[in-house]
N, C-alpha and C positions, 0 to 999 in steps of 0.2 A: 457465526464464524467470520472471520475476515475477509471482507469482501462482499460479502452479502447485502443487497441494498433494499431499504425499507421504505415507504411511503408514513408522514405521522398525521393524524388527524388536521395539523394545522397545516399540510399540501407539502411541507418540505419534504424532498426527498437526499434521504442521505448514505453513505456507505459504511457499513461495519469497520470498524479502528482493532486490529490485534482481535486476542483470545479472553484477556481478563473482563472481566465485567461485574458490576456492583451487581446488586438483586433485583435493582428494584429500578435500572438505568441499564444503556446501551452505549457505550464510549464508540463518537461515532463522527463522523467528517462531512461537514452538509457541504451535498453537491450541485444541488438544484432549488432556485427560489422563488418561490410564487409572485407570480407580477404584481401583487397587490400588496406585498410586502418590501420590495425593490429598494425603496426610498428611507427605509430599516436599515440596509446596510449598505457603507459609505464606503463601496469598494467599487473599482472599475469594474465592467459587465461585459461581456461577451455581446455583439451586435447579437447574434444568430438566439434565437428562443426557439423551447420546444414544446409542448405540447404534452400533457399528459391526460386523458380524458379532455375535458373541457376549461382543462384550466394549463394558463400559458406559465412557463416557468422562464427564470434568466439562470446563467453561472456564472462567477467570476473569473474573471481574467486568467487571475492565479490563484487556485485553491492551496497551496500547497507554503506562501511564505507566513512568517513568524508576526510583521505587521497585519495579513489580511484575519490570522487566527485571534490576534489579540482584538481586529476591531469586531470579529463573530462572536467574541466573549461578551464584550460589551453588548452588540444588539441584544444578545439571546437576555442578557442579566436586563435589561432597559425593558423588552419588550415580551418576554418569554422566559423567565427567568428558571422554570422548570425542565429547561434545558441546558442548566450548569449546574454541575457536581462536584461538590469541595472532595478531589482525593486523598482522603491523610496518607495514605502510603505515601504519596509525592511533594503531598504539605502546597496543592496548588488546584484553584478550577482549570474543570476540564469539557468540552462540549460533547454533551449527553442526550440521550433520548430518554424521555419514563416509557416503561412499558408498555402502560393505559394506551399512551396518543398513538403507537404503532398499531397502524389502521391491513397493512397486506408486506409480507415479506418477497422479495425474486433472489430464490436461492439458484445461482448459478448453475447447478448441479439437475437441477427441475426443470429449467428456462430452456437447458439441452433438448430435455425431453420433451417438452412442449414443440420447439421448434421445430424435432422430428415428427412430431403429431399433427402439426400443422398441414393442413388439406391444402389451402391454396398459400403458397409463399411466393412474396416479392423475389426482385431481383437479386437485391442483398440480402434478403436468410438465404435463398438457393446456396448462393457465394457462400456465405457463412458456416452453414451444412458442409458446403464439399471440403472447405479448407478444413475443416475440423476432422471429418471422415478419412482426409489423406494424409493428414499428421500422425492422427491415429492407427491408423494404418501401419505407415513409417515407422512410429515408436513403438507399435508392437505392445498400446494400452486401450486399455478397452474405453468406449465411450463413456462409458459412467463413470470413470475416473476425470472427467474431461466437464466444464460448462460454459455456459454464453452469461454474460459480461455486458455491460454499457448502458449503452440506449436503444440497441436490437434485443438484448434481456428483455426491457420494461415496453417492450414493444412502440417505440414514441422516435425512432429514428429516422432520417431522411435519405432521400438515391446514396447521398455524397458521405454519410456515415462511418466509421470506421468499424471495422469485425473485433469485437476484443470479444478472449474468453481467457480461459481459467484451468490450469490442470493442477490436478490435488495429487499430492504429496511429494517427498522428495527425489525419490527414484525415479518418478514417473516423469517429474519436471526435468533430468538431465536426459533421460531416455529424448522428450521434447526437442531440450536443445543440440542435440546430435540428430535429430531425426531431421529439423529444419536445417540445420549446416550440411545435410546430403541434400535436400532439395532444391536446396541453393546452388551448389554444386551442378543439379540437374538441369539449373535454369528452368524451376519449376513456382520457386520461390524466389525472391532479391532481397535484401537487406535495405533497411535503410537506417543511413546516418549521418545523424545531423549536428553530433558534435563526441567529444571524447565517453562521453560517456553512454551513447549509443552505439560507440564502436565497440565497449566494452559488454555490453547487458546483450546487446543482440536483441533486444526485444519485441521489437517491435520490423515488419517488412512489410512488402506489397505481394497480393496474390493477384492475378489479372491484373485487372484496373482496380483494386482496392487494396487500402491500407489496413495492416492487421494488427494486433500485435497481446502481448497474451504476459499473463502472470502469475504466481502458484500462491494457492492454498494450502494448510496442512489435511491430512486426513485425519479424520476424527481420532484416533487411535495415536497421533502424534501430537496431538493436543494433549501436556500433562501439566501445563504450567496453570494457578488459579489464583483469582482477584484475593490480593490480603498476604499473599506467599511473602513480600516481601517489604518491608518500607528501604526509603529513596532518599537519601539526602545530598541534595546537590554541593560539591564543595568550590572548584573553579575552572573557569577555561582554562583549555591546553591545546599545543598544537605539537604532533609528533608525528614519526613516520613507526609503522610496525609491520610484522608481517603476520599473512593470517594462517595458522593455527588447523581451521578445520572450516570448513564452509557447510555444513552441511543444512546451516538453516540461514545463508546468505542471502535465500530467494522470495521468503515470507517479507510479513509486514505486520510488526517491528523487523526489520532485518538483523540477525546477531551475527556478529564476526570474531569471533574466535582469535586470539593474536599473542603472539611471543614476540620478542627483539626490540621491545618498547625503546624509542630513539627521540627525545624531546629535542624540537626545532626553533626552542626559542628557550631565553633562561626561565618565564614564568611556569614552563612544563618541567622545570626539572622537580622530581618526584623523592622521596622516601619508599625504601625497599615494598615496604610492607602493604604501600600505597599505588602501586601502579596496575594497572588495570592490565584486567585479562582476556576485556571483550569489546565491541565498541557497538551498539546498539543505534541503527539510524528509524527513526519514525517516518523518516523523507521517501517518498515510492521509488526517486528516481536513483536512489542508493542502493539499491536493491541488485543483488547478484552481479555487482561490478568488477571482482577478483577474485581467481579461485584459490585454493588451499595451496602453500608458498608463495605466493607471491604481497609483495609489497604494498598496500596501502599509506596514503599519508591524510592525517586526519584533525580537523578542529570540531571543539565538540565541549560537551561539561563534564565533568569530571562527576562521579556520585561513587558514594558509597550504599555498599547493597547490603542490607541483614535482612535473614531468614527471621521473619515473626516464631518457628517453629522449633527453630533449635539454635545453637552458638555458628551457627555459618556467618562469613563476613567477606566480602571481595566487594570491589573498586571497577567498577565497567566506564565508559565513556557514550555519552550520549549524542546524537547526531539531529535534532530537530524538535529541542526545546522548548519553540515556541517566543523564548529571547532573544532571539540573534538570526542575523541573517548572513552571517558569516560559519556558519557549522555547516561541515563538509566531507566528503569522504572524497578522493582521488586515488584513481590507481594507478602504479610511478610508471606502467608500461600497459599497452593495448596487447 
């Protein structure tokens, strides 16, 4: 499932990408690099290392842009090349795990339980425990709907660490975000924001003296989508305002947005009827549940058309984190 982070034989650790997945591969985001491999890939590093067992890991600066993915293409294909997989549905490599090298899974959902299992805990699981206990609480879901996330999951974290966890599915994840806008409210919790589109997600706050901040999952049962449903052909950038439709799966990852009022803000967006999309899909984490249902987005992004392998279905969605650009983008027109 998405989100779920793996350890592979060769020390990388990385985090589950979406629902789809080949057979015999794991579509996935490496988060963590073993220092021995460092000088592989020719991206800025994070000063701070961590620690997994006895082996030291670095991260990059920025996991998340279009140049750092395309230079992990190249390492994986140069130095590991069993960790790139041609998607025909998308007609492009994509960085993968084989199944073989995945050595131990921390399914977020587990890592919960463990925590509460745990005889003697630090100072930050205690923290971690209680803020998760009183959200829960709050939202009125039970812990097992609920997990632990990060570097406190894989147990390799430090005093200064941040508390991430996980709530699964979608009911539960607004239930969440009402439940932390009363604790806020209580001056129990604070927000933090550090730019517009933290003022939008809300996702992330401080509890005491620690940074938290937390993301949804679907639950197994809202997972129907599967690897092959559909092929992808990309046609061209566009930049447009729309509004959205339905949010009801704004908060996953792929985030989908739902949108009518398609409104091109430049002439190369102007469309044919039959051709304008009906959804805008961002792969980017920080796109994620930035506007809710009516309201306004403005978006660049690639254009694709979408066919069902399975029957004559055809629609035109908008992509948000291609992996070509570093100009694909979602904003929302009001906080």
């Amino acid at each position: 499932m998405d989100g779920d982070t793996f350890v592979t034989s060769d020390g990388f650790i990385m985090n589950t990408f979406g629902y789809e997945h080949p057979k015999t591969h794991v579509f996935a985001f490496l988060k963590y690099i073993p220092a021995k491999y460092k000088n592989m890939f020719n991206v800025e590093m994070l000063e701070r290392t961590w620690h997994y067992g006895q082996t030291e890991l670095f991260r990059a600066e920025k996991l998340y842009t279009a140049k750092n993915y395309q230079v992990f293409i190249e390492s994986f294909r140069k130095n590991f090349p069993n960790y790139i997989v041609y998607d025909e549905n998308r007609d492009k490599e994509v960085i993968s795990a084989p199944l073989e090298r995945i050595e131990e899974v921390f399914v977020p959902r587990d890592r919960l339980i463990w925590l509460q299992n745990l005889t003697q805990k630090d100072e930050l699981q205690t923290k971690a425990l209680d803020l998760i206990n009183l959200i829960s609480k709050e939202a009125k879901i039970p812990l097992s709907d609920m997990g632990l996330h990060g570097s406190l999951a894989l147990n390799m974290h430090a005093s200064h660490s941040d508390i991430d966890f996980v709530v699964y599915g979608t009911d539960n994840f607004r239930r969440t975000e009402a439940a932390i806008e009363i604790l806020v409210n209580n001056n129990q919790l604070t927000y933090i924001v550090g730019n517009r589109l933290d003022a939008a997600r809300k996702f992330q706050g401080r509890y005491q003296d620690k940074i938290y901040m937390y993301n949804a999952t679907r639950q197994f049962n809202e997972n129907t989508s599967k690897f092959g449903q559909y092929k992808y052909t990309p046609l061209t950038q566009v930049h447009f305002q729309a509004t959205i439709s339905d949010d009801k799966e704004t908060m996953y990852r792929p985030a989908t947005y739902k949108i009518s009022n398609y409104k091109p803000l430049n002439p190369e967006s102007e469309l044919p009827i039959d051709k304008i999309p009906t959804q805008v899909v961002s792969n980017i984490g920080c796109y994620r549940n930035i506007a809710k249902q009516g309201k306004d987005i403005k978006v660049s992004g690639k254009l694709e058309k979408v066919e069902s392998t399975t029957s004559n279905q055809v629609f035109y969605q908008v992509v948000v984190g291609t992996a070509t650009s570093e100009e694909e983008n979602i904003w929302p027109t009001t906080i």
